[in-house]
Every structure is written in C-alpha cells, then in structure tokens.
C-alpha positions as a printed Julia matrix, in Angstrom:
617×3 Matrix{Float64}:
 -23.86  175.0   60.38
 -25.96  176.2   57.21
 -25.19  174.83  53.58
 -23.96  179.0   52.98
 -21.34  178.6   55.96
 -20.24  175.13  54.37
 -19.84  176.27  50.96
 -18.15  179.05  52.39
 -15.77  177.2   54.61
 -14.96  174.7   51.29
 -14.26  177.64  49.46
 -11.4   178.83  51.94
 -10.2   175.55  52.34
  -9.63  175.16  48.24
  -8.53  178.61  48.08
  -5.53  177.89  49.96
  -2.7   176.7   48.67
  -1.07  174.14  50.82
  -2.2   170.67  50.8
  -5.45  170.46  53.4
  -6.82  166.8   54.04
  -9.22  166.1   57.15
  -8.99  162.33  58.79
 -11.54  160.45  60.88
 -10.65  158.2   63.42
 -10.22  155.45  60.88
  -7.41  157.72  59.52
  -9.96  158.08  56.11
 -10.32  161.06  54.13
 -13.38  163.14  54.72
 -11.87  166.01  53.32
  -9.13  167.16  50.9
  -9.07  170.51  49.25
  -8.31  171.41  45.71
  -4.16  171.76  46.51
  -3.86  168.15  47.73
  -6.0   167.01  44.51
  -3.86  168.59  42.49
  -0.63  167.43  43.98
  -1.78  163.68  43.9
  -3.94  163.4   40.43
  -6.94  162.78  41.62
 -10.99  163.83  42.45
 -11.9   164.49  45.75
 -14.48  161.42  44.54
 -11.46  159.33  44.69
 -10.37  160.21  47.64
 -12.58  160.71  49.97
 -12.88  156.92  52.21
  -9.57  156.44  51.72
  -7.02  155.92  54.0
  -4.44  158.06  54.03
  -1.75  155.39  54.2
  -3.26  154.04  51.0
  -3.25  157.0   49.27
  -0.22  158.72  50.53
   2.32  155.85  50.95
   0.55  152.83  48.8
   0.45  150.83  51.76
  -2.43  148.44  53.11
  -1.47  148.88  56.59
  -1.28  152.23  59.24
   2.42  153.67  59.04
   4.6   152.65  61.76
   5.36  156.1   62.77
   1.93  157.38  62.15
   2.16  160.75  63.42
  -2.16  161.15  62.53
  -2.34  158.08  65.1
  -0.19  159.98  67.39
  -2.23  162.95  67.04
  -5.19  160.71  67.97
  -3.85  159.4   70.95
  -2.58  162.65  72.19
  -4.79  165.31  71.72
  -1.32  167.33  71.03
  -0.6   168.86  67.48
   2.34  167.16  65.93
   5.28  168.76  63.15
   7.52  166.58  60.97
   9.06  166.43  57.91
   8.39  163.72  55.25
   9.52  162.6   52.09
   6.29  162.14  49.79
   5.96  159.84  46.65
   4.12  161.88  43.71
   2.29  160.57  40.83
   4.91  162.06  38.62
   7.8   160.38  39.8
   9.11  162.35  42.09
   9.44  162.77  45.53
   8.74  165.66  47.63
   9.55  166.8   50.63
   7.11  168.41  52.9
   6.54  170.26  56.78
   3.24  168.26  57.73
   1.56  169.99  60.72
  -1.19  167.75  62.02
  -3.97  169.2   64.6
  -6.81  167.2   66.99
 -10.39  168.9   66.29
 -11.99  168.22  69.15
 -15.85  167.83  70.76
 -17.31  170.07  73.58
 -15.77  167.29  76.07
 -12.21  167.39  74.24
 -12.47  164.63  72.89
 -10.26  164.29  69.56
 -12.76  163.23  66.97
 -11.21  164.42  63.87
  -7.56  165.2   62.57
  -6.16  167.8   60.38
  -3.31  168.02  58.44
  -1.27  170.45  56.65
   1.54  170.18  54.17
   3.86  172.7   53.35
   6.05  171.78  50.72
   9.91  172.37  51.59
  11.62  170.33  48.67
  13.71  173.85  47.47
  14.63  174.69  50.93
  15.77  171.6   51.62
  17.56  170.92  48.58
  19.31  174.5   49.44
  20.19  173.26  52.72
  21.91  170.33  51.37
  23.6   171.98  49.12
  24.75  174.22  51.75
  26.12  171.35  53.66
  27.84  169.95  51.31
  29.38  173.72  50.59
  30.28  173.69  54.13
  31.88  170.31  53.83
  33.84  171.69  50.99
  35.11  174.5   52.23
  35.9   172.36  55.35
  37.43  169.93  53.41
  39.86  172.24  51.49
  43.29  172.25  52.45
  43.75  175.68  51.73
  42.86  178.36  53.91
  39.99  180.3   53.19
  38.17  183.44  55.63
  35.38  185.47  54.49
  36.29  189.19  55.64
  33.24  192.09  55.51
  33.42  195.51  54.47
  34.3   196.52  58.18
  37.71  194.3   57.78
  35.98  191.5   60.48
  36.4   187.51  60.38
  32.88  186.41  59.39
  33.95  182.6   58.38
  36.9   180.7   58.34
  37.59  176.87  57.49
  39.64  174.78  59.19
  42.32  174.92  57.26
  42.29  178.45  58.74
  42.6   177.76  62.26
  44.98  175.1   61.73
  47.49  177.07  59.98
  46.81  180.27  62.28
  46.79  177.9   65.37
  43.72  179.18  67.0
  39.7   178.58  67.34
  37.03  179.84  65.37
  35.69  181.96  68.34
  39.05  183.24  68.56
  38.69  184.01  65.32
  34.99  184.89  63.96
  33.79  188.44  64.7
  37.19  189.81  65.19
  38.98  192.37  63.25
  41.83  191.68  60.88
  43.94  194.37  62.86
  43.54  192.07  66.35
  44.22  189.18  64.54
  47.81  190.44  62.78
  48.56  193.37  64.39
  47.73  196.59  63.84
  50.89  197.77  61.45
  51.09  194.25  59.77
  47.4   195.26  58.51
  47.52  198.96  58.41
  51.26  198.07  55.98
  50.46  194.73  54.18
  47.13  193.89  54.46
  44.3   196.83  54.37
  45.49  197.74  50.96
  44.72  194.53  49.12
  41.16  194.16  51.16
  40.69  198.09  50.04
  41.42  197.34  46.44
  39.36  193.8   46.61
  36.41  195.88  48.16
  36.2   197.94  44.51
  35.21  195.02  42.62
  39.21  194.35  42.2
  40.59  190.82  42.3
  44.12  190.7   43.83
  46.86  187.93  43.62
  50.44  188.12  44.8
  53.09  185.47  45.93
  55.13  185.97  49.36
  57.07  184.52  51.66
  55.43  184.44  55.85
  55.95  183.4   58.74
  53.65  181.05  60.76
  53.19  180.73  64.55
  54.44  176.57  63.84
  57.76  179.0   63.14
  58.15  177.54  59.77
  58.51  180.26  57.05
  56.03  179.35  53.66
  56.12  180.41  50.0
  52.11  181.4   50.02
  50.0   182.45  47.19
  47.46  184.63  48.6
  43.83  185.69  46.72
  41.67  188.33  47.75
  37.71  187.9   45.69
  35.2   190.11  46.01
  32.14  189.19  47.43
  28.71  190.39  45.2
  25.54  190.89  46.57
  22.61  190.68  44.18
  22.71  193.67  43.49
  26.16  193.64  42.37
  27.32  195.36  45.69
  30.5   194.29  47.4
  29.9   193.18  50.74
  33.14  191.74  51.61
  36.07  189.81  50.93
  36.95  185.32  50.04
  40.47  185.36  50.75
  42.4   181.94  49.62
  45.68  181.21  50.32
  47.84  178.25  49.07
  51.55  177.0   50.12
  53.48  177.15  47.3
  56.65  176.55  49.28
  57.01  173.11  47.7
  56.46  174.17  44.19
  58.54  177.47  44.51
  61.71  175.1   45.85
  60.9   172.6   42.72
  60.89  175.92  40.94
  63.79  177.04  42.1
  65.39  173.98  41.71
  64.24  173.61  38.03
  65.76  177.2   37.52
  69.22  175.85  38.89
  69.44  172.85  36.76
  68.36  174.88  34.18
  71.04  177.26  34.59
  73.51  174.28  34.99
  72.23  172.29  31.48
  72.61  175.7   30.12
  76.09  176.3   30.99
  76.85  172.35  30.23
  75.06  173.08  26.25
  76.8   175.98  26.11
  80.43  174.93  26.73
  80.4   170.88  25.83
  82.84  169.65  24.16
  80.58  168.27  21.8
  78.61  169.8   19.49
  74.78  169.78  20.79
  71.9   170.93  19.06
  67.85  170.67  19.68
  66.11  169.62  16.53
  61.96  169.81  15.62
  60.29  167.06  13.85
  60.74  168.95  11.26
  64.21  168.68  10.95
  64.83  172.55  11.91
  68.03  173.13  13.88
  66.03  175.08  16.82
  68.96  175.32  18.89
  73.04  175.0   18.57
  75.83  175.94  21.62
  79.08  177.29  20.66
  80.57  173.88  19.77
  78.12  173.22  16.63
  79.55  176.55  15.38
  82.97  175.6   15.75
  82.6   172.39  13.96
  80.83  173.73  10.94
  82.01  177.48  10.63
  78.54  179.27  11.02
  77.06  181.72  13.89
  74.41  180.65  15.95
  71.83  182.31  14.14
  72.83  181.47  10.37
  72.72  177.45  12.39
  69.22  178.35  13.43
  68.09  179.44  10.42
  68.98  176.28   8.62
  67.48  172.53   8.67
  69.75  169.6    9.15
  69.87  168.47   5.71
  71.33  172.17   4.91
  74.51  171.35   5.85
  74.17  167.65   5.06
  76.26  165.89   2.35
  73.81  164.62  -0.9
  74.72  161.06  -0.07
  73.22  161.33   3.47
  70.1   163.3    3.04
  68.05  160.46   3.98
  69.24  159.45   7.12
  68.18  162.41   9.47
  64.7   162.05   8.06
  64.46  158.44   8.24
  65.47  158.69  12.08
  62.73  161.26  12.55
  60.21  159.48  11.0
  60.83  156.58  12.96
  61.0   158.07  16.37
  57.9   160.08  15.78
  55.77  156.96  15.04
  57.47  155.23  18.01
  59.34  152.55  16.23
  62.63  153.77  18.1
  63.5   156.47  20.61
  67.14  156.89  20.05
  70.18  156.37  17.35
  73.8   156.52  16.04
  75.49  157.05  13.13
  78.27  158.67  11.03
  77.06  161.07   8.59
  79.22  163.54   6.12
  78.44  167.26   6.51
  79.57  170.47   4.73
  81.54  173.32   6.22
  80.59  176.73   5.54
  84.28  177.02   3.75
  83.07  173.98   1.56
  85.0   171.29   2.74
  83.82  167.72   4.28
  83.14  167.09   7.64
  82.63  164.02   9.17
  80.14  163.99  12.32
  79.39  160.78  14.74
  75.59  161.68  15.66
  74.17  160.61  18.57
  70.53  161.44  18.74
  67.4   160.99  20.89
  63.77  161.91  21.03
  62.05  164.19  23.93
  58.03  163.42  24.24
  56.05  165.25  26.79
  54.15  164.05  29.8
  51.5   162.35  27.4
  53.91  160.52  25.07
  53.97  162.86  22.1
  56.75  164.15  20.67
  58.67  167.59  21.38
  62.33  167.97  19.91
  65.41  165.92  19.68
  68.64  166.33  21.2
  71.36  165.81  19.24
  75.22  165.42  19.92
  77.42  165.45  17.31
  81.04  164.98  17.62
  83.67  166.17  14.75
  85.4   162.71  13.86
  87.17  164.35  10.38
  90.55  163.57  11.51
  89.87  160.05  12.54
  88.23  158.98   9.36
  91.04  160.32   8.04
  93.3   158.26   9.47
  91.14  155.12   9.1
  91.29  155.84   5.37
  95.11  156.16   5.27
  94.96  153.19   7.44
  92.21  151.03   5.19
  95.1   151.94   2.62
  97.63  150.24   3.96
  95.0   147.14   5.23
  95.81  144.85   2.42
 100.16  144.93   3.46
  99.32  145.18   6.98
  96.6   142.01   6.35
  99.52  139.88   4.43
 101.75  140.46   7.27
  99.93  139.31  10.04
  98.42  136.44   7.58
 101.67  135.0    7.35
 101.67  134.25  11.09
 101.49  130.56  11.22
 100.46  131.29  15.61
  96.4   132.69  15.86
  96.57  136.16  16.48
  94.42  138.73  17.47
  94.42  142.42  18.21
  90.85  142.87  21.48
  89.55  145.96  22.27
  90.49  145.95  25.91
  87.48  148.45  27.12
  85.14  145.83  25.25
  86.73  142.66  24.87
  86.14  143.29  21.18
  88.0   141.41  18.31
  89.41  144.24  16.21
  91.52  142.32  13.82
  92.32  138.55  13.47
  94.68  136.66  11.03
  93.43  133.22   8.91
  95.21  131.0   11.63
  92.77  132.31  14.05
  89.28  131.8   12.19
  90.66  128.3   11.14
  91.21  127.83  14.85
  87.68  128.5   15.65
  85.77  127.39  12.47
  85.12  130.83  11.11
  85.45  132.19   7.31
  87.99  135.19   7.44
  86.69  138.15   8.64
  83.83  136.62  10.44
  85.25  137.0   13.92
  85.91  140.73  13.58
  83.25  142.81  15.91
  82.68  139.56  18.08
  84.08  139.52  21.75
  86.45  137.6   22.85
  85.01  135.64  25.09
  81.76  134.86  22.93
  83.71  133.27  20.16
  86.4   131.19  22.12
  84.56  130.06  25.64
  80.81  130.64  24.87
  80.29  133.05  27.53
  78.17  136.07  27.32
  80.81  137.88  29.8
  84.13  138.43  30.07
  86.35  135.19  32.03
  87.31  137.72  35.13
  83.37  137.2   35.97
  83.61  133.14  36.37
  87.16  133.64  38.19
  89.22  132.46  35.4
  92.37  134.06  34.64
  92.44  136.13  32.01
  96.44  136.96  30.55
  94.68  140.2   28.91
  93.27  141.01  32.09
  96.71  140.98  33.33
  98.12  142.82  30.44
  95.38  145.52  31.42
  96.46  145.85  34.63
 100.5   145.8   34.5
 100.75  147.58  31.22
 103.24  144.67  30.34
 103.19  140.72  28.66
 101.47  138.31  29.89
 101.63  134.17  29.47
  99.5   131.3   29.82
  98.98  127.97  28.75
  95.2   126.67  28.67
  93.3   123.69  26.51
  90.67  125.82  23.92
  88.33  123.1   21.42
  89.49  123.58  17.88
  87.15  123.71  15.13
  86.04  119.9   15.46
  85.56  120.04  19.11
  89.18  119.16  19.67
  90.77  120.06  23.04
  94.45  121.54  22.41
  96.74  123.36  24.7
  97.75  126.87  23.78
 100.12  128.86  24.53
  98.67  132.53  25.03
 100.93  135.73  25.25
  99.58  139.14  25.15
 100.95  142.01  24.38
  99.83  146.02  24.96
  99.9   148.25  22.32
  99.92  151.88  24.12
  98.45  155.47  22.44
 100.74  158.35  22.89
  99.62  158.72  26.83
 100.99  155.42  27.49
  97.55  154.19  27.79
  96.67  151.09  26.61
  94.43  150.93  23.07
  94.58  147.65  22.21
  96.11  144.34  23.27
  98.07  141.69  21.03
  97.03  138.27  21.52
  99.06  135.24  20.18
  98.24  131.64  20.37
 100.31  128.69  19.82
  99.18  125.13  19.62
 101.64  123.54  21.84
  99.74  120.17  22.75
 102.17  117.56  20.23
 105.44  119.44  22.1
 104.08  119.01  25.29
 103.04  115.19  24.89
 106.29  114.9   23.53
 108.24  116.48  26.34
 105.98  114.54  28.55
 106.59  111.12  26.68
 110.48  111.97  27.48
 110.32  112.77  30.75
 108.43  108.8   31.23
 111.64  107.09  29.06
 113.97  109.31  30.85
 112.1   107.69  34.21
 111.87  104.37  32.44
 115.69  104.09  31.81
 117.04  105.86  35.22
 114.9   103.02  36.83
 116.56   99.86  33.94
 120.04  101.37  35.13
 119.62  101.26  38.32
 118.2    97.4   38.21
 120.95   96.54  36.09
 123.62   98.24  38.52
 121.64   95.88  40.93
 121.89   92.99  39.01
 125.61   92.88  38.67
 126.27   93.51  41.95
 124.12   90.51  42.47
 126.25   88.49  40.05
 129.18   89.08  42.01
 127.78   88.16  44.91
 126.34   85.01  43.88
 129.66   83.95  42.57
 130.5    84.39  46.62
 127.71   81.79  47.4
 128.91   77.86  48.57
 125.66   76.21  47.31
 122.5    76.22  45.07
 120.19   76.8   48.26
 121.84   79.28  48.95
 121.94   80.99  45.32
 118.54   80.37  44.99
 117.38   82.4   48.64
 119.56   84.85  47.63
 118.29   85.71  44.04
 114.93   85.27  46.07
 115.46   88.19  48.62
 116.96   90.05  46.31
 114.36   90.08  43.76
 111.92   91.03  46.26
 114.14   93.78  47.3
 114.43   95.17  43.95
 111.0    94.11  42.45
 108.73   94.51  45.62
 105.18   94.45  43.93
 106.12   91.68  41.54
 106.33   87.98  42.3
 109.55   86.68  41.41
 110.36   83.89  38.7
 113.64   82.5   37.85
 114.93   79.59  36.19
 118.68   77.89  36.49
 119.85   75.39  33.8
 122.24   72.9   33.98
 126.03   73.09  33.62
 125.47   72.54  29.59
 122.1    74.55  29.83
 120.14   71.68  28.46
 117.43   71.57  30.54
 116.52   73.13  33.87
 117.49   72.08  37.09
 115.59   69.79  39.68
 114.47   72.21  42.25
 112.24   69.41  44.3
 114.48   69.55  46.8
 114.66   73.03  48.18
 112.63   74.61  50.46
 108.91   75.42  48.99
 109.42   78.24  50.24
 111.51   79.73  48.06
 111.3    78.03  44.99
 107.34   77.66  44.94
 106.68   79.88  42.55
 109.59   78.77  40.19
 107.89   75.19  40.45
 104.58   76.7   39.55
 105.99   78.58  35.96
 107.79   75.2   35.37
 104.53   73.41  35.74
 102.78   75.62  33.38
 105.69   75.7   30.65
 105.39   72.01  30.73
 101.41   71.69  30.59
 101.61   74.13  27.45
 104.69   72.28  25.78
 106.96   75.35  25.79
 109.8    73.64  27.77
 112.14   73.3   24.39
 111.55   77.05  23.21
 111.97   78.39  26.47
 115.42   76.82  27.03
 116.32   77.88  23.2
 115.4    81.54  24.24
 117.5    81.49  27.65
 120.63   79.85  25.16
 120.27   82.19  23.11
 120.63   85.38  25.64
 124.44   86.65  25.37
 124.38   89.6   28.0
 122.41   89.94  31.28
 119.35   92.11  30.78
 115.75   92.33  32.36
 112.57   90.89  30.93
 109.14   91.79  32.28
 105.96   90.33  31.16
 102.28   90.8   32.67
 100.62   87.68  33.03
C-alpha cells in the first residue's frame, strides 16, 4: 500500500465520526482515529501500545468477558452493548461492533472495533419502561384510542375492570368492544369532541361485567403530534363510587345538622375569630328579638352587656393560640327591646385538618328566668340560712344527678372539720368517705340512692369519723324534694349523732341481763334455803350446797364457809369427804396464811339478808 493510499485511508478513518480503534493480537492499540481521541482526552501518541483494557476500563488485566478476545478466537464479528467510563465523569453507553481482519489464509491477525454511542436511546428506553410501568401500575384505567375510534393501548387496570385480554382488546374498535348503539349514543360524541383539541370530563354511573354498578369519572385527552395534530384519544377513568357515597352521605348529615341548627331548642350560632356572628338558627332570634340577617350583621360584643365585653374575646384569644379548645359561662346580653338577658354559653373551637382554626360553635341557652329566681331566692338566703342553722342534726340538701352538696348547715361543716360554706360544690362522697365515686360503686348502701329510686324516705344508721378522726354512729334519713313533674331535684339529708344513746341503750340491755340473771340465782338460793332446812346432817348440807352450786354456777368453782352456832369461828370440816369440801379447805388455808380469818368472820356477822358475792381471783 503507498504512503498516498495510507494517508488516504487515515483520513476516512478520522473523518468518521464514531469511535474507530484497531487491536493486535496483544489486544494493543495500533490505531485509533480522531473520534475515539476525542471521546477519551488523549493523543493518538498516548494511545497507541496500549491495551485497550488499560485504557478503556483502567484495568491491568484482559476483561473477563473480552468480547476483542472472543473475536480473536472466533474469527466471527461480535455486537454488545457496554457501559463506558469517560474522562469527564460520566459514563456512556455504547453499541461496540468488533470485526476479525484477516490474512490470505484467514487467519485473524488484527481486530476492529466500532462504537456507536447509544446513551440517549437508551436513556429513552428507560424512561419508556418506567412509563410503561406507570401506566401499568395505575389503578385507574387508561386506553389510548386513534382517530379511527380503535384500541391502540390499554393498561391493566383496563382489562381487569373490562374482564378481558389485551389481544381481545388492542386493534379493535370501540363499537365491538361496547356495542354498536352504546358507542354510536354515549361514546362517539365525547371521542368526536376530544379529537378537536377538546378535553372532556363527566361523572356517571355504569355497569361492569363483575355486575357491580360504579360512580366513574371518565376523561377523554387529546393526543398531539408534533405538529400539534390530534392523532387520537388518553381516556382515564376513576371509581368515584366510594367518594360519591361519602358524598352523598356528607350531603345527608348535612341536611340533618341543618335541620337540627335550624330548629334546636337552643340558641346556636357559628362565630369567626373575629368575633362576627357568621351564622344564627331561628332560636338565637327568638332569644334576642332580631332577624337573622340584622344577627349576622352584628359581632358578639354587639349585643353584649358593658360588664361582659371581655369575656368572648378572652375565650377567642385563648382557643386560637391553643391554650383551650372549649368553655362555659354565663354572660348578660341585650335584647333588641332593651332589656337584660341572661345567656349560659357553651362554646367550642373548629380547626381544620392541619390544626388551624376555622369558626366556633356556640350554644347559648336563655337562662333569664332562672337567674331570676336565684336572685329572689339569694334574697331570701340569709332567713332560709338561719333556719336550717338552727338545726342542731347535720343537714344537707345533694344534687342527686351529681352527688353534689348544694347547701349545708354549721352542724354539718363542724361534723367534718370544714369552715361554713366550704363544703358547698363538693360531692358527697368526696367530703364524708374519701372516695372519688359515688358508694353504689364499692356496694355500699347508699339511703339517697334509695331515696332516688322509691321517690320516698329513706333510713340508716352507719359510723362516719368526726372532725378528730372520731368514729360515731349516725343516724341518716333522706328525704326527696320533687319539681312540679314529681321528679326528684334534690334530696334532704339529715344526720344525727346517735352513738351516747345507743351505748346507753346497750349498757341497759347488759343490767337488764345482769339483774334477770341475780333474780333468778336468788329465786335459787331460797329455794335452796328451804331445802337445806329439810337436811338431817352437816354432810349432807354441805353435798347439797355443793351440787347445787355447781348446778347454778357451772363455770365457777364453788366456795362456802359455815360458822358455828354463835358464828365465832368456822366450822371443822376435816372430817368430810375431800371431795366435797376440798376446795373450802383450800380458801380456809389461804385466809389463814394471810391473817384474814378475824375480818372475814366480822364481814359474814355482819351480812343481815342472803345475797350473792362474786369475786375473780
């Protein structure tokens, strides 16, 4: 080959450009053309000797899938794809082609390679996978319909909800696949409009070959060409059945909060953080004598009396930065006539999904008439206190439908320890038992309880620790105190401290014991008498008195002593049986060893009538 044909052959090979590179055996360079310097940073200097591996892949060692070295060993060109390190950073993907050159006895002496770099195409081929996957992956259904009205895609979604394949599907006409009127009456119009450039959206109801009937919102987007042709049709559709029944039932409750605002017996209003009245049912303008729209013109404090301006706005403020979330409280208002109005208010704060505020709701209830009475009533507190004061029993008027202590006189506080009206507003059963619930919950009987339930008085007698930790019994009586529809509003409780009377009575009932059991040993005793006088001899007295004793005295061991005619000293008993006078010896013994004899026998001559003497020893 001349120098001309090599200068021209290097001057096609830089000229193209794809990266060339020519390998020996050795797998070095012995030729790269201008492309491949370029895409790797260096001089053909640089890289011609080099292996390719070196070069390439920064390796000392041949690839393990060398594809030159198969190309070698084959004699057979060879295609792959690569991923290529670059100087830059980067890494490229290329379609390497890789040929034998070969001698006149086809032998493969030298190896060439081409690159063709494929890094966009791939990329777009990834990205159309993962479109694929998306589409796939969507749980709505989704076709792609062409200007002829034929299936040209469909996702999976599709077939699932259709129930069929995508061959039963793709390349078939809308017509075969719904019918011919269903399309020609519901369908062709919407893909006709879509086809102008016209996006279309409408909500209906179907039916689906499972045989269940779905809410579906269906989408038909036209499909643009580059050149801003329409070449077909993305239809979407998405069940809505779920959210159109939430709907739906959001619209009912709606209706049925609606009708409950409008005709409560209350009045209820919604109020901004502003303090606006935004809106009022028919009940706010019955209890303060404006229309609904003069009310929702106005701001609470409008209608508020001067000494209560404050608390609406103090509420707000305190709700909005999250201090509280709900109150209650009495506040004056002013009729439109110009007269006072008492309101109980019973407010709370609405936030939205992210915890900011929205409005408050608001019931008020018209309590004029009560506060009324508790003023005629707070009137007549100071008599009504001086009465029930000069109660020397505790009393105290409960709350029955909260156990709570409503009034209670000076003999009640002093019962518990407590400075008049301290008890007031406590429960019952917090101030007298130290439980936090009411006694029905620990099984205890409760007379109020009872009162509650039979409408009537009740009694019981129980042991309650006075103020120093005292136990005393108490007698407890409650009484019902009914409203004019015989229901019960309150419940009378009296205590009386009946723990002296009762040891008393119980002292009483001992004597009473004591003396029925003297009388009936003295009854004993003189019928004893008279049959002793019966008796022939002193053995005979003495077993006698002994039998009897026992009969009449059976856990006591029996003593007796018999004195002389002249009841100077006591008789000899050595001579009886042991027996029976044994014990009698024994006493004698003792009053002799202690030198009592003499004061003994005074006190027996000194004892007029027959009576009994016991003594624990």
């Amino acid at each position: 080959m001349t120098t001309y044909d090599e200068q021209f052959l290097s001057m096609v090979f830089d000229s193209v450009t794809d990266p060339f590179v020519i390998y020996d055996r050795d797998f070095r360079i012995i030729k790269a053309n201008q492309a491949l310097q370029n895409l790797f940073q260096l001089e053909e200097e640089q890289l011609i000797g080099r292996s390719c591996h070196e070069i390439f892949y920064q390796r000392e060692a041949i690839c393990d899938d060398c594809h030159v070295q198969e190309v070698f060993h084959s004699g057979e060109p060879r295609m792959l794809e690569k991923n290529v390190p670059t100087p830059d950073g980067s890494e490229r993907v290329f379609e390497v082609h890789s040929y034998p050159i070969k001698d006149h006895q086809g032998l493969t002496i030298q190896a060439v390679e081409h690159a063709r770099e494929i890094t966009g195409r791939k990329r777009a081929e990834e990205e159309l996978g993962r479109y694929k996957l998306i589409v796939s992956a969507v749980h709505d259904p989704m076709s792609f319909i062409d200007s002829n009205y034929t299936y040209r895609t469909v996702n999976d979604a599709y077939t699932e909800i259709f129930m069929r394949t995508r061959e039963e599907i793709i390349g078939h006409s809308v017509a075969e696949m719904f019918g011919t009127e269903i399309f020609e009456k519901q369908i062709k119009g919407h893909l006709d409009r879509c086809l102008t450039g016209e996006e279309v959206h409408y909500l209906d109801w179907l039916d689906f070959p499972d045989g269940k009937r779905r809410c579906m919102h269906i989408g038909y987007y036209p499909f643009f060409e580059n050149d801003k042709s329409v070449s077909g049709v993305v239809v979407n559709a998405r069940d809505m059945t779920d959210l159109e029944q939430a709907e739906e039932a959001l619209r009912e409750s709606e209706e049925r909060f609606r009708h409950a605002f409008e005709n409560a017996s209350v009045g209820i209003c919604l109020v901004d953080n502003e303090g606006r009245l935004m809106k009022v049912n028919n009940q706010m303008c019955e209890i303060f004598g404006y229309s609904q729209e003069e009310l929702e013109a106005m701001t609470v404090n409008d209608i508020t009396h001067p000494d209560y301006l404050d608390v609406s706005p103090r509420f707000i403020q305190r709700a909005s930065s999250g201090e509280i979330s709900h109150a209650e409280f009495e506040k004056q208002y002013y009729h439109k006539k110009g007269h006072i109005v008492w309101g109980h208010v019973t407010s709370s704060l609405i936030q939205d999904d992210s915890g900011a505020p929205l409005y408050f709701i608001s019931h008020v209830k018209d309590i004029t008439e009560r506060k009324s009475l508790e003023t005629q009533l707070q009137s007549s507190q100071a008599f009504s206190d001086k009465i029930i004061n000069s109660i020397t029993d505790n009393l105290i008027v409960v709350d029955p439908r909260t156990h709570t202590i409503v009034q209670a006189n000076d003999a009640f506080h002093s019962r518990v320890g407590m400075e008049p009206p301290a008890a007031v507003g406590m429960r019952c059963h917090e101030i007298m038992l130290d439980r936090p619930t009411p006694c029905a919950d620990y099984g205890i009987r409760c007379p109020m309880e009872e009162t509650v339930r039979t409408k009537g008085p009740a009694m019981s007698d129980k042991l309650y620790p006075n103020a120093a930790g005292e136990e005393r019994l108490l007698e407890v009586a409650t009484y019902p105190l009914l409203d004019s529809q015989a229901e019960i509003s309150s419940i009378i409780r009296l205590e009386r401290d009946v723990t002296e009377k009762r040891e008393m009575e119980e002292a009483l009932a001992f004597r009473s014991k004591e003396l029925q059991k003297t009388q009936h040993q003295l009854e004993t005793l003189f019928d004893i008498s008279r049959q002793v006088s019966a008796k022939d001899s002193l053995p005979e007295v003495v077993r006698f008195v002994q039998e009897i004793g026992q009969e009449i005295f059976p856990k006591s061991e029996m003593l007796f002593f018999l004195l002389d005619g002249e009841r100077q000293r006591f008789l000899d008993l050595e001579e009886y049986n042991f027996t029976v006078v044994g014990p009698l010896l024994s006493g004698l013994h003792e009053l002799e060893q202690s030198g009592l004899v003499a004061d003994f026998v005074q006190y027996l001559q000194d004892i007029k009538e027959t009576h009994i003497t016991s003594s624990e020893y």
